[in-house]
matplotlib code that plots the C-alpha trace (Angstrom):
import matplotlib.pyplot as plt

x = [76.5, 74.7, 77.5, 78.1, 74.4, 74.1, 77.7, 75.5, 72.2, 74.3, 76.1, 73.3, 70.9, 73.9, 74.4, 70.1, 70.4, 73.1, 70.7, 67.7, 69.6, 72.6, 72.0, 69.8, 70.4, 69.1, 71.2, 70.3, 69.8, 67.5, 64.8, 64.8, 61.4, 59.4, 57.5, 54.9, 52.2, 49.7, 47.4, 47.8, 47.8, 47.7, 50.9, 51.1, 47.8, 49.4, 52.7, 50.2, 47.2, 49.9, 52.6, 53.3, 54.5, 56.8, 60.4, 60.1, 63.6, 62.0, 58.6, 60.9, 63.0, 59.7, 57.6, 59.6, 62.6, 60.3, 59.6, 62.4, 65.1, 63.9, 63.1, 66.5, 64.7, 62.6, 64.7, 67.5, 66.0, 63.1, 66.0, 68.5, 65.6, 63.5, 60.9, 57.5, 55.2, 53.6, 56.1, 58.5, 56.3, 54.9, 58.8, 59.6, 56.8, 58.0, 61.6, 60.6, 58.1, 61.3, 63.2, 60.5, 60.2, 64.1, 64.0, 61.0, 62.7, 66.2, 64.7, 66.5, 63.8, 60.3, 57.8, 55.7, 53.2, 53.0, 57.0, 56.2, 53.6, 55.8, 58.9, 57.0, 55.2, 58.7, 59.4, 56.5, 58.2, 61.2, 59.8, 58.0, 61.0, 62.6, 59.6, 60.1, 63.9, 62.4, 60.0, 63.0, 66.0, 66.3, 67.4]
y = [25.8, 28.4, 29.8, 25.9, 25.3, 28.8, 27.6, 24.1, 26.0, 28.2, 25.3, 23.4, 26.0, 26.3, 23.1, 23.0, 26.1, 24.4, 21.5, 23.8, 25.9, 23.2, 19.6, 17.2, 18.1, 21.7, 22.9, 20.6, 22.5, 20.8, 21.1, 25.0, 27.0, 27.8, 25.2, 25.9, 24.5, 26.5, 24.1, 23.2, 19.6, 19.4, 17.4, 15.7, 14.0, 13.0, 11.2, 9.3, 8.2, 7.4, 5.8, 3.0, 5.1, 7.1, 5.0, 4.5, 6.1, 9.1, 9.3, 9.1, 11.8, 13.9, 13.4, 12.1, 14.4, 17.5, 17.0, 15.2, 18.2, 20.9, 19.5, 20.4, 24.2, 23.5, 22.8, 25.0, 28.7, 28.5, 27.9, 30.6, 33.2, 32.5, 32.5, 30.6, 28.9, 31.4, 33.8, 31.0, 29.6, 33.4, 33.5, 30.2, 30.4, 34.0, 32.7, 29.1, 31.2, 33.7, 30.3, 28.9, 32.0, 32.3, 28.5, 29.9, 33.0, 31.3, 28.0, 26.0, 24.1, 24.4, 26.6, 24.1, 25.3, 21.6, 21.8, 24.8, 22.7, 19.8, 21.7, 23.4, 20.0, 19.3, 22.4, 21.9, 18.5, 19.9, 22.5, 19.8, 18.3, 21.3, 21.5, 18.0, 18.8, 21.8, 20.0, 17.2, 19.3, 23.2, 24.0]
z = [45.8, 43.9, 41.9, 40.6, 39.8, 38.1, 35.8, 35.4, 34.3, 31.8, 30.2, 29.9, 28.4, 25.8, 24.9, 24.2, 21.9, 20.1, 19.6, 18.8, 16.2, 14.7, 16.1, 15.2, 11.4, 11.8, 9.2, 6.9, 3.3, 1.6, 4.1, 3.4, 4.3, 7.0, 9.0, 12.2, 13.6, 16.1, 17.0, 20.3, 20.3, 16.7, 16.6, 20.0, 18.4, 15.2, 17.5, 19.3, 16.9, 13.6, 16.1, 14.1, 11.1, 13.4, 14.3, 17.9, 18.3, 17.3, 18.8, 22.3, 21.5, 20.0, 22.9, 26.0, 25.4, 24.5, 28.1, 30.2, 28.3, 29.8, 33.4, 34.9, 34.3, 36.4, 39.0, 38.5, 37.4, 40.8, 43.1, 41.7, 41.4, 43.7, 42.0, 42.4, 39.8, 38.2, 37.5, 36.7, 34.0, 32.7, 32.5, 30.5, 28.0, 26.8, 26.5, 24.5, 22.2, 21.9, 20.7, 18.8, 16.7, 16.0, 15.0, 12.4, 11.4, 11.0, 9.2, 11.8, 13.0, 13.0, 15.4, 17.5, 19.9, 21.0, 21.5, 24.1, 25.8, 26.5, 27.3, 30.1, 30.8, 31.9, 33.3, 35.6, 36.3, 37.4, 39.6, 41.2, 41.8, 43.5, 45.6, 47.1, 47.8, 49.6, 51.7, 52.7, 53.2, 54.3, 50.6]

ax = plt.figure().add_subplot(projection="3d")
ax.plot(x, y, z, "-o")
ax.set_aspect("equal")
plt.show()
């Protein structure tokens, strides 16, 4: 069972850097230059107070899929590793800031602290998931 959720994990976590680095019009060249925003908050705040100048479509896939994408994380790396909450989410903020700073570097994308905060929001999610499993089943 392992083995299949490790092959799972690693097609998965490819298929999310090919929409952090080419999908979702990443490549696009007339968006050229760096964008970033370090203010934590900063643009979770700006989603929720100007909603109704945002399309709907993509205030869900801004804030609800920032979290609900990265979830299966949370589930997945804890059980292969072993590894509990803090060192799991020491862990997964190095690697997003990692991506975040490519996405910068490369102009594919933009680095959002907010985006790291909601990843591991759903990160979080996902480990409490596995935790549940835990407490039902011997897993």
């Amino acid at each position: 069972m392992k083995r299949a959720i490790a092959l799972i994990t690693l097609a998965y976590g490819l298929l999310l850097l090919y929409w952090m680095f080419i999908g979702f019009g990443r490549t696009n060249p007339n968006l050229p230059g760096y964008r970033y925003n370090v203010m934590p908050l900063q643009t979770i705040k700006l989603y929720f107070v100007h909603a109704d100048s945002f399309p709907f479509k993509y205030w869900i896939v801004n804030i609800i899929g920032n979290v609900a994408v990265f979830a299966p994380f949370g589930l997945s790396v804890p059980y292969l590793l072993r590894m509990r909450l803090f060192s799991f989410t020491m862990l997964f903020i190095c690697v997003l800031f990692l991506l975040e700073t490519f996405q910068l570097l490369l102009q594919r994308g933009s680095f959002d602290i907010d985006d790291i905060l909601l990843n591991t929001i759903g990160a979080w999610l996902g480990f409490a998931c596995l935790h549940l499993i835990r407490k039902r089943t011997a897993l």
